[in-house]
C-alpha positions in Angstrom: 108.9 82.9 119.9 105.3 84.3 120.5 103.1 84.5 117.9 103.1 88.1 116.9 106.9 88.0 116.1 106.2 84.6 113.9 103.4 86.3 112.2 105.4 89.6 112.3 108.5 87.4 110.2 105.4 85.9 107.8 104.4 89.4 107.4 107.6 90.3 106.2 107.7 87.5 103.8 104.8 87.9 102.2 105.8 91.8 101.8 108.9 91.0 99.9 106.8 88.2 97.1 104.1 91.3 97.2 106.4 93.7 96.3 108.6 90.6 93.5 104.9 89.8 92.3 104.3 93.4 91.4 107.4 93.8 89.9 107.3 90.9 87.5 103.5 90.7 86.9 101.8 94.2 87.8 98.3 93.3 86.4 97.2 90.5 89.1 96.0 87.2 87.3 92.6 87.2 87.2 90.0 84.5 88.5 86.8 84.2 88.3 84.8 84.6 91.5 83.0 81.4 90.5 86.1 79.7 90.8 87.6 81.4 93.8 86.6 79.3 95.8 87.2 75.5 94.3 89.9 73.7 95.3 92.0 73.8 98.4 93.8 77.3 97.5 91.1 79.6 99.5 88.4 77.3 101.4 88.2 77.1 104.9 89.7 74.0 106.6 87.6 72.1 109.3 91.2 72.5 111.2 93.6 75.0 112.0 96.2 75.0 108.9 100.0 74.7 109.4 102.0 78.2 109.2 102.9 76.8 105.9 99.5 76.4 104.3 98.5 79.9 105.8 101.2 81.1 103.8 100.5 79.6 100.4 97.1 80.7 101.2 98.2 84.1 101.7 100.2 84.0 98.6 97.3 83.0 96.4 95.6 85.5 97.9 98.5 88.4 96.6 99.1 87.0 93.5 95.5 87.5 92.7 94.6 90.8 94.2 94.7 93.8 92.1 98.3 95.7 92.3 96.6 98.9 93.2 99.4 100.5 95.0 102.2 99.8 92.2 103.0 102.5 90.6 101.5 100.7 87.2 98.3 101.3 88.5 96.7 104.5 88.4 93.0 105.8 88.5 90.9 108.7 90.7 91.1 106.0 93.7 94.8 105.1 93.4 98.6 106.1 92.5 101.2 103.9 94.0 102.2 103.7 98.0 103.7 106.0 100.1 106.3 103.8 102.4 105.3 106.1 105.4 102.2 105.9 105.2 102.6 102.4 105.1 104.4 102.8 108.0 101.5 104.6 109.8 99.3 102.1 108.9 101.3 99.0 110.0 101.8 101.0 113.8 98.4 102.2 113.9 97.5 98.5 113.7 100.0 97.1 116.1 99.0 99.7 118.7 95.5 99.2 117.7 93.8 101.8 119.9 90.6 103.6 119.8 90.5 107.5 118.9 87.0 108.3 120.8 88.7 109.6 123.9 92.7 110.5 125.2 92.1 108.1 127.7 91.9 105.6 124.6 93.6 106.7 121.9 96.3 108.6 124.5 99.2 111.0 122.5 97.7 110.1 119.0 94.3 112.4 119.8 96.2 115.3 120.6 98.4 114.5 117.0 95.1 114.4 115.3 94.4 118.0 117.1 97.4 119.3 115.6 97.3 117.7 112.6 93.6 119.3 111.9 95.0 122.8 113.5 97.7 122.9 111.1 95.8 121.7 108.1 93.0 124.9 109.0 96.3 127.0 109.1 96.9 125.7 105.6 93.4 126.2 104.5 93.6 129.5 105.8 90.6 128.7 107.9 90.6 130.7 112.0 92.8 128.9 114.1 89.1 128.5 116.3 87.7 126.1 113.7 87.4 122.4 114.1 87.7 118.6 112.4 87.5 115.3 112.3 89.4 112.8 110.3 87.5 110.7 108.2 88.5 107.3 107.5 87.6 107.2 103.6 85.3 108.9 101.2 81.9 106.8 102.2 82.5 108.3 105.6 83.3 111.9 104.5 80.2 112.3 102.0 78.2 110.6 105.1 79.4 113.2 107.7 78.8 116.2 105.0 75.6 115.4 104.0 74.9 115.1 107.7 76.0 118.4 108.5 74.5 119.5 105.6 71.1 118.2 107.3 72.0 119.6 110.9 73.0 123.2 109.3 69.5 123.2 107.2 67.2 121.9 110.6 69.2 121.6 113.6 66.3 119.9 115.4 66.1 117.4 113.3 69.4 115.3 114.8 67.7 116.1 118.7 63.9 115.3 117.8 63.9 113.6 114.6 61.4 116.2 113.4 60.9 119.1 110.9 60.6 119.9 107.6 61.6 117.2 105.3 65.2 117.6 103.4 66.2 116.0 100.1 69.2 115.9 98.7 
């Protein structure tokens, strides 16, 4: 069996104790991270480990993370999991492509085009606008203070000069 369906059957194993661990304790057990690394539990080995001690690894490593997608857990950053998304996410990392060009990234740049055509449909924004997916807040606030800068000195992003911004 190759390795991908071996890790793809420890994947699902360690989906199912994620999902018992949340259910029986859903506030992860907390250690200290001056002790996360003493004992054998997370240090690196001088060798390759055995599927088995990857997996007890792995499971020390779940039982000990924050729950932040149960549905205990709730904050301005998280509330629960969405199995689909999920499901994106697991694809989007098996096919594991690169969204800078169609070449790359193939049907799922032309998905992203719809995607942001639909959502300026939604915003009521003209169908001639444009987008970008961002892949998390840091990113977003980075790309609008940017355009924020471009729209207030356009030269600045081609020469580097101008008047000096503060935000």
């Amino acid at each position: 069996m190759s390795d991908i369906k071996n890790d793809l059957e420890l994947f699902n194993t360690l989906a199912q104790y994620l999902l018992k661990v949340e259910k029986e304790t859903p506030v992860a057990e907390r250690v200290d991270p001056k002790d996360a690394f003493h004992g054998s539990e997370l240090a690196l080995a001088k060798e390759p480990v055995s599927q088995d001690a990857l997996k007890t690894k792995l499971e020390y490593i779940i039982k000990h993370t924050p729950k932040t997608s149960s549905d205990k857990f709730f904050n301005q950053l998280f509330g629960g999991r969405s199995s689909k998304a999920f499901l994106g996410d697991l694809l989007a990392l098996l096919l594991n492509n690169s969204m800078y060009t169609y070449k790359a990234g193939g049907i799922q740049v032309a998905l992203e085009n719809h995607i942001l055509k639909a959502s300026l449909k939604l915003a009521g924004m003209p169908e001639t606008g444009s987008g970008i997916m961002a892949p998390g807040g840091s990113m977003a606030n980075l790309m609008g203070v940017l355009i924020a800068r471009d729209r207030a000195d356009n030269n600045k992003k081609m020469n580097g000069t101008g008047k000096t911004l503060t935000a």
